[in-house]
N, CA, C and O atoms as a GROMACS GRO file, in nm:
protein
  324
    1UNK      N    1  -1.072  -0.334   0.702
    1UNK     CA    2  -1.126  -0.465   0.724
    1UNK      C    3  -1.030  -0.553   0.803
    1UNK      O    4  -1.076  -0.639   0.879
    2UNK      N    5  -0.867  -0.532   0.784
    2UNK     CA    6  -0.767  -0.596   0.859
    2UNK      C    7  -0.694  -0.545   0.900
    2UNK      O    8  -0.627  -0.493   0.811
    3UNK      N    9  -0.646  -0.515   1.028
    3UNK     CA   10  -0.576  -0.459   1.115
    3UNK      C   11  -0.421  -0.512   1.084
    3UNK      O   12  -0.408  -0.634   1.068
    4UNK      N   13  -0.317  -0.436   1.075
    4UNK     CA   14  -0.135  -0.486   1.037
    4UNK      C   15  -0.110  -0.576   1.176
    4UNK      O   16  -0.028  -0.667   1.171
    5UNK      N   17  -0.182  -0.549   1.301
    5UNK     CA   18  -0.150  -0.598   1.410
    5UNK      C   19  -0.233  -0.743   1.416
    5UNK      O   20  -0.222  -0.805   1.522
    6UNK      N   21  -0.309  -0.800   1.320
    6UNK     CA   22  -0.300  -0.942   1.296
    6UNK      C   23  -0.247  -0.991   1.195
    6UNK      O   24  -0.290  -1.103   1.166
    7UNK      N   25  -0.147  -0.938   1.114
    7UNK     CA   26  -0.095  -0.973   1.042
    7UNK      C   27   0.022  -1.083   1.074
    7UNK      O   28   0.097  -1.083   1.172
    8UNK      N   29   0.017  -1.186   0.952
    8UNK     CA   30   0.138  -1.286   0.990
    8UNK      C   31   0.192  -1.334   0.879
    8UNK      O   32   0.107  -1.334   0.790
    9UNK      N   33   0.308  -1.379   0.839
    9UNK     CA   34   0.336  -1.481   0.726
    9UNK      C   35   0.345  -1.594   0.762
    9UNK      O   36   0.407  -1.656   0.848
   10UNK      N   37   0.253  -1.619   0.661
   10UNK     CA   38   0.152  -1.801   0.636
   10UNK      C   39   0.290  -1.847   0.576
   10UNK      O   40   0.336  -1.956   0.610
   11UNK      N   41   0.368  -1.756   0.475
   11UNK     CA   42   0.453  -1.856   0.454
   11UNK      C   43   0.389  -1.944   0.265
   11UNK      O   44   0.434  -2.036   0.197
   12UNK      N   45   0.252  -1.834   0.249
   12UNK     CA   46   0.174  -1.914   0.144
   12UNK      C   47   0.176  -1.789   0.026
   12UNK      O   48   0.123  -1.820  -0.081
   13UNK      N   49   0.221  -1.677   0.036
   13UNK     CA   50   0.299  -1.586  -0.085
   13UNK      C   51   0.155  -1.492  -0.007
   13UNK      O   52   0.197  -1.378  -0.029
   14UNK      N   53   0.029  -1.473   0.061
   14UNK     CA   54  -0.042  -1.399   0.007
   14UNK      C   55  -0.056  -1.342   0.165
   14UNK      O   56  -0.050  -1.394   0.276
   15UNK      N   57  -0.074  -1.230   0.122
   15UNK     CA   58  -0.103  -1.137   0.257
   15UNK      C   59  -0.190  -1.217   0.350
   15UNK      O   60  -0.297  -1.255   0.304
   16UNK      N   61  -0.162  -1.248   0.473
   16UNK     CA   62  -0.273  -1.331   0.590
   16UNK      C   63  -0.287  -1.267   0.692
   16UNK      O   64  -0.196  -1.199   0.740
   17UNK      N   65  -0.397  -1.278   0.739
   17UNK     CA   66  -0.435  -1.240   0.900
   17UNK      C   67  -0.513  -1.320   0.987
   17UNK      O   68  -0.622  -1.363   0.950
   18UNK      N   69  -0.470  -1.343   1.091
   18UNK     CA   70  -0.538  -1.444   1.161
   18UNK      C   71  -0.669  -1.375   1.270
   18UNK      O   72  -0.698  -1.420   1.381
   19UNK      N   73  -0.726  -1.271   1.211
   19UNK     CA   74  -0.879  -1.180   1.254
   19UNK      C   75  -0.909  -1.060   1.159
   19UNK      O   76  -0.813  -0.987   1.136
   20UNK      N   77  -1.039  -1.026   1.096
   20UNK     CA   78  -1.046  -0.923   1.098
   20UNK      C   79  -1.085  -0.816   1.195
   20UNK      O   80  -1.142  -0.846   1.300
   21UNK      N   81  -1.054  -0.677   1.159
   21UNK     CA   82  -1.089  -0.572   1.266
   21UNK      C   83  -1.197  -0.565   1.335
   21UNK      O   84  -1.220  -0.527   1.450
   22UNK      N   85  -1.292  -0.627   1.209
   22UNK     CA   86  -1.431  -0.584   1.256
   22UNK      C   87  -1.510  -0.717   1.166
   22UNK      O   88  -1.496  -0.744   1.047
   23UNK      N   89  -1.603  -0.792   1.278
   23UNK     CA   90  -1.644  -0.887   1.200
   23UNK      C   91  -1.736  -0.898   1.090
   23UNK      O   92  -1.751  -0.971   0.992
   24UNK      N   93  -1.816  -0.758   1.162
   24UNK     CA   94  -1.926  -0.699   1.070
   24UNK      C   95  -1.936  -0.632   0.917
   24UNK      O   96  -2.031  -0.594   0.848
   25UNK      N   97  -1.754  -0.636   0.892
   25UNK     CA   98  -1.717  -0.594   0.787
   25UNK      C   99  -1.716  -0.694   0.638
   25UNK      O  100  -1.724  -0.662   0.519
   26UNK      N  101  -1.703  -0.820   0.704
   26UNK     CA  102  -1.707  -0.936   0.600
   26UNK      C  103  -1.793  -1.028   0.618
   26UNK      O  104  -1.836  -1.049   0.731
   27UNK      N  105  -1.838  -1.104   0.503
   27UNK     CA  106  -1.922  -1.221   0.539
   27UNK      C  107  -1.813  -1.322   0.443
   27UNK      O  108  -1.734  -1.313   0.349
   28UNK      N  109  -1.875  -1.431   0.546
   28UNK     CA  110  -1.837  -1.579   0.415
   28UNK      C  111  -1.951  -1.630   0.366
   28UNK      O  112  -2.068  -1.627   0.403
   29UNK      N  113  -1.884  -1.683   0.264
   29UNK     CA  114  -1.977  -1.772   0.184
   29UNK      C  115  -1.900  -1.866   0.093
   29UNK      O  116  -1.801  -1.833   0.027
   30UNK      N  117  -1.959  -1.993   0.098
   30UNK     CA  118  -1.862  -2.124   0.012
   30UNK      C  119  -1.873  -2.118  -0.116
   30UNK      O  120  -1.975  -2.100  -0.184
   31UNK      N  121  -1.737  -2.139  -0.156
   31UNK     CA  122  -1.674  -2.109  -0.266
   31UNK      C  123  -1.663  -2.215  -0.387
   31UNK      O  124  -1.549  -2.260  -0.397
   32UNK      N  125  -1.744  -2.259  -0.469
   32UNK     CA  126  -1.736  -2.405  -0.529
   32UNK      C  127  -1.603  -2.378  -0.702
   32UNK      O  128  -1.587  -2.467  -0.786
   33UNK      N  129  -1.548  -2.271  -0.707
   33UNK     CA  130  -1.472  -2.223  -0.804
   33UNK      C  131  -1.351  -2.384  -0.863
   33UNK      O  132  -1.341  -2.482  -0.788
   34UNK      N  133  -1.300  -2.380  -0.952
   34UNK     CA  134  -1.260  -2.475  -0.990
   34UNK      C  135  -1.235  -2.606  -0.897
   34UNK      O  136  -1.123  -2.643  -0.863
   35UNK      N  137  -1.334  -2.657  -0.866
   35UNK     CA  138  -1.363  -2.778  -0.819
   35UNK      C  139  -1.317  -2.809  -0.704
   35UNK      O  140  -1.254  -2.910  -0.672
   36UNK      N  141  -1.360  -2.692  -0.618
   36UNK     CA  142  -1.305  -2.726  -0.496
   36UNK      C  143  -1.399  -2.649  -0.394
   36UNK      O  144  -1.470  -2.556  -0.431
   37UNK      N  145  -1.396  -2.694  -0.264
   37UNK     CA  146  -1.484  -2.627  -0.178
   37UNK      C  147  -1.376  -2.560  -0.055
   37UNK      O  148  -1.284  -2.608   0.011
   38UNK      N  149  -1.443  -2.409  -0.064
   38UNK     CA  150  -1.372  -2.313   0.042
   38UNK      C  151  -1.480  -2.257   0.034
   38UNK      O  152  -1.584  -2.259  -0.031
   39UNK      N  153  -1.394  -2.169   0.178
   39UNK     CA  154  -1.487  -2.015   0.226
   39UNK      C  155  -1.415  -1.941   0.197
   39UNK      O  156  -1.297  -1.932   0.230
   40UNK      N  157  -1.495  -1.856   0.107
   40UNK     CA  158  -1.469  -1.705   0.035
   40UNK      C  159  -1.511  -1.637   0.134
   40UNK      O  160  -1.610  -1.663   0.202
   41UNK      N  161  -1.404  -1.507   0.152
   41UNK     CA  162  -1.418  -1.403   0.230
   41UNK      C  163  -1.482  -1.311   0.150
   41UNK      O  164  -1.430  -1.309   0.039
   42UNK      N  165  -1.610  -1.204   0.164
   42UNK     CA  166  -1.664  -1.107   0.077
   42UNK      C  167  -1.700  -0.968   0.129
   42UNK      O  168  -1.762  -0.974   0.235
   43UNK      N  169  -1.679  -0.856   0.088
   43UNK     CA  170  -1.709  -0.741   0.184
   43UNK      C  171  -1.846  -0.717   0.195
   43UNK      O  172  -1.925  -0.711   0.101
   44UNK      N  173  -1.879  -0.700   0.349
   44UNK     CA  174  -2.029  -0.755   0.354
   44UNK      C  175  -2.089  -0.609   0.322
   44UNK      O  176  -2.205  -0.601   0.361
   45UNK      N  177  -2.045  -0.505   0.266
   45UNK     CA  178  -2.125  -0.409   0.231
   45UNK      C  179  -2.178  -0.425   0.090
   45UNK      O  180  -2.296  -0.398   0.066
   46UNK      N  181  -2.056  -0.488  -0.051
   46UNK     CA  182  -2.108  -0.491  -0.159
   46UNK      C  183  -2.044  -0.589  -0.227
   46UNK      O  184  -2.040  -0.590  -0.350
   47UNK      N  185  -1.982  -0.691  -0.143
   47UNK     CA  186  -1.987  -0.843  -0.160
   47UNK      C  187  -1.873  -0.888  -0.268
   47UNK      O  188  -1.874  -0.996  -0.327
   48UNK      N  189  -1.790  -0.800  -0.280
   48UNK     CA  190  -1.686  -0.793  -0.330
   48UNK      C  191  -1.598  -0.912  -0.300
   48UNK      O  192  -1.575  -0.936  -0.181
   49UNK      N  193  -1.549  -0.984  -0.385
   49UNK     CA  194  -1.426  -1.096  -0.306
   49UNK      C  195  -1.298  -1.035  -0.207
   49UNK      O  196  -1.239  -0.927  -0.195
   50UNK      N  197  -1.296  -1.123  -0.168
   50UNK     CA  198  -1.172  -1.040  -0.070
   50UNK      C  199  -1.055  -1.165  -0.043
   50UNK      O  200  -0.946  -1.154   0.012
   51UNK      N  201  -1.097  -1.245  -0.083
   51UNK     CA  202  -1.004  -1.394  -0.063
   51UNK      C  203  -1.076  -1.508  -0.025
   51UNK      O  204  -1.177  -1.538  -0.089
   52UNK      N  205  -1.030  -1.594   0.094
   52UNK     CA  206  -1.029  -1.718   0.116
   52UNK      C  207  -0.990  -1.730   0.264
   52UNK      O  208  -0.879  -1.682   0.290
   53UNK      N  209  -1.069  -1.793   0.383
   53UNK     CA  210  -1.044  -1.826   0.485
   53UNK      C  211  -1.037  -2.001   0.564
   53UNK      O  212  -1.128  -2.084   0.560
   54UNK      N  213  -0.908  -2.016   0.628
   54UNK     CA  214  -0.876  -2.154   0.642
   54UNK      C  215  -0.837  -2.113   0.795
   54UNK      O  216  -0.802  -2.015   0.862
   55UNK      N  217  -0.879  -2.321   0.815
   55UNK     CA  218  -0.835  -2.314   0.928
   55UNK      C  219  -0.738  -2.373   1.014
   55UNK      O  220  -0.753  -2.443   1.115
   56UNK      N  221  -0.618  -2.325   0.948
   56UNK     CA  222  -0.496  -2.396   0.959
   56UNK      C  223  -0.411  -2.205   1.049
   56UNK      O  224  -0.289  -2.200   1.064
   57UNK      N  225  -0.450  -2.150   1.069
   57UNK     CA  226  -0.380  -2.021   1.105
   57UNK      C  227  -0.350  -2.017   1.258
   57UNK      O  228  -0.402  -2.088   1.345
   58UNK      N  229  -0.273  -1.936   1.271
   58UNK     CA  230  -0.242  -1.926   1.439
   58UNK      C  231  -0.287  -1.916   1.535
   58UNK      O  232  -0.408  -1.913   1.512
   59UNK      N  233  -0.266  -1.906   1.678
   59UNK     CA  234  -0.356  -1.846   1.801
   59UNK      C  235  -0.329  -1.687   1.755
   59UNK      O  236  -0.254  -1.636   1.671
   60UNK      N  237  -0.432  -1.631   1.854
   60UNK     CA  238  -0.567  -1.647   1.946
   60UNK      C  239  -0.684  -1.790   1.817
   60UNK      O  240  -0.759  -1.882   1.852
   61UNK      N  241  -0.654  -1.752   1.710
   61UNK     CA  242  -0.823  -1.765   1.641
   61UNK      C  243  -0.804  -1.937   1.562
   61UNK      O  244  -0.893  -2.020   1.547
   62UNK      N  245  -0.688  -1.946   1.531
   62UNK     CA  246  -0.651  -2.067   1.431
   62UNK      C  247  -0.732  -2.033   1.330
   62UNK      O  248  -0.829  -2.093   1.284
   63UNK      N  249  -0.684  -1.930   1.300
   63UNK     CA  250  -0.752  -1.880   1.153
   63UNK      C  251  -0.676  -1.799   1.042
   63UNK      O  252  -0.594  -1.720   1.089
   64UNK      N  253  -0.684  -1.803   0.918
   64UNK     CA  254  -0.613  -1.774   0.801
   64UNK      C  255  -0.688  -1.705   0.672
   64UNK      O  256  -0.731  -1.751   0.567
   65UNK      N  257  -0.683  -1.579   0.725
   65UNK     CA  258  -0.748  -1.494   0.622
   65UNK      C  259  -0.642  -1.458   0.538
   65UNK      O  260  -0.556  -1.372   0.557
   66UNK      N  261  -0.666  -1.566   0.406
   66UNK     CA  262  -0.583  -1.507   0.337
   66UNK      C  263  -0.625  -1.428   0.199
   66UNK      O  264  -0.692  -1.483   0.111
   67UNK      N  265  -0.585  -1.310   0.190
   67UNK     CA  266  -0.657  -1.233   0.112
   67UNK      C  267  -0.546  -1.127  -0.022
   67UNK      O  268  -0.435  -1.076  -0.004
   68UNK      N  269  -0.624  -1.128  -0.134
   68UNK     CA  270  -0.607  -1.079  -0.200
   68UNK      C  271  -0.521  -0.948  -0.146
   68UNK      O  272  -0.555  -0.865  -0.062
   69UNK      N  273  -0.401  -0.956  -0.220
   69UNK     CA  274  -0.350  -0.800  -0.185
   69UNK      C  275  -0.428  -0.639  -0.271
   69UNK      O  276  -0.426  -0.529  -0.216
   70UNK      N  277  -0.483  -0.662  -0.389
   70UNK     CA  278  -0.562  -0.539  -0.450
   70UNK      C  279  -0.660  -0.542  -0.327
   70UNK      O  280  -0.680  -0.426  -0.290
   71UNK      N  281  -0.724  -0.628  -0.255
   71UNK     CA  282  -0.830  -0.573  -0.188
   71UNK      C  283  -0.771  -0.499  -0.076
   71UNK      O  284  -0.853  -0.452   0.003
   72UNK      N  285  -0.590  -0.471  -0.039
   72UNK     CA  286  -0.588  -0.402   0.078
   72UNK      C  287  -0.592  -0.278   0.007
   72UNK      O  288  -0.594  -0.255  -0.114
   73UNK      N  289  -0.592  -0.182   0.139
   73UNK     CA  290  -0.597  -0.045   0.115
   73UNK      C  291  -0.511  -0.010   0.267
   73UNK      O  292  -0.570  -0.022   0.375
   74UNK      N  293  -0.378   0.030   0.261
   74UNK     CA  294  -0.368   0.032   0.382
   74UNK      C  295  -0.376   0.238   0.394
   74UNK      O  296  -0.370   0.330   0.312
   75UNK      N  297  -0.394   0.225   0.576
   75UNK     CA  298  -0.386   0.319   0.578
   75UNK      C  299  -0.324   0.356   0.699
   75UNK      O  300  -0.301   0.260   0.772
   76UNK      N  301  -0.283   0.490   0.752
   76UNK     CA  302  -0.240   0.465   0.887
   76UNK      C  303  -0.320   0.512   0.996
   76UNK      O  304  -0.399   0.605   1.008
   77UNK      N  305  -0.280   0.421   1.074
   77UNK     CA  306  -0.365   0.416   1.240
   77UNK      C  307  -0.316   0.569   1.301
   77UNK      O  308  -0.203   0.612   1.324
   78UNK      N  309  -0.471   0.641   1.318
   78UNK     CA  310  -0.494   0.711   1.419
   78UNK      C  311  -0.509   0.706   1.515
   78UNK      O  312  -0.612   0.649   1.550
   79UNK      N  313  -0.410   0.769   1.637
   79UNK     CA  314  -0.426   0.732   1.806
   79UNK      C  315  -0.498   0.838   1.847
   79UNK      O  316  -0.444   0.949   1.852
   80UNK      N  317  -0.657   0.818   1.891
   80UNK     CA  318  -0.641   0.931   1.975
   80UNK      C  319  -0.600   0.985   2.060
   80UNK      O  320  -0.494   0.945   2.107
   81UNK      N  321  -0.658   1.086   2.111
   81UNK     CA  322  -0.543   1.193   2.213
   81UNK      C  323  -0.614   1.198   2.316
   81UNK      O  324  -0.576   1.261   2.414
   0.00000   0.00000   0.00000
């Protein structure tokens, strides 16, 4: 869902990326959880939380996906040949 090559430190303790890989992989939806309003990041296959997106993050996007570390899974990048 997030590529290491948008990875950045926010500087805010939690894993961030300023894009995911693939947009089609997540949806948002607003978050009204202890009295506050955000956009929850959710995996748009089975809607799973995945964190919280702000828009205080860097170029290209000025965006701040900041997300739960249990939801990564890293793995390593295959180059093809």
């Amino acid at each position: 869902m997030f590529d290491s090559d948008s990875k950045y430190d926010s500087k805010s303790g939690w894993p961030s990326f300023w894009a995911p890989s693939n947009n089609e992989n997540i949806r948002e939806k607003i978050d009204y959880d202890y009295g506050m309003i955000r956009k929850a990041v959710v995996c748009s296959k089975c809607g799973c939380h995945l964190g919280h997106l702000f828009d205080d993050g860097p170029k290209p996007t000025g965006l701040r996906y900041c997300i739960n570390s249990l939801s990564l899974d890293f793995k390593k990048k295959i180059n093809p040949s």
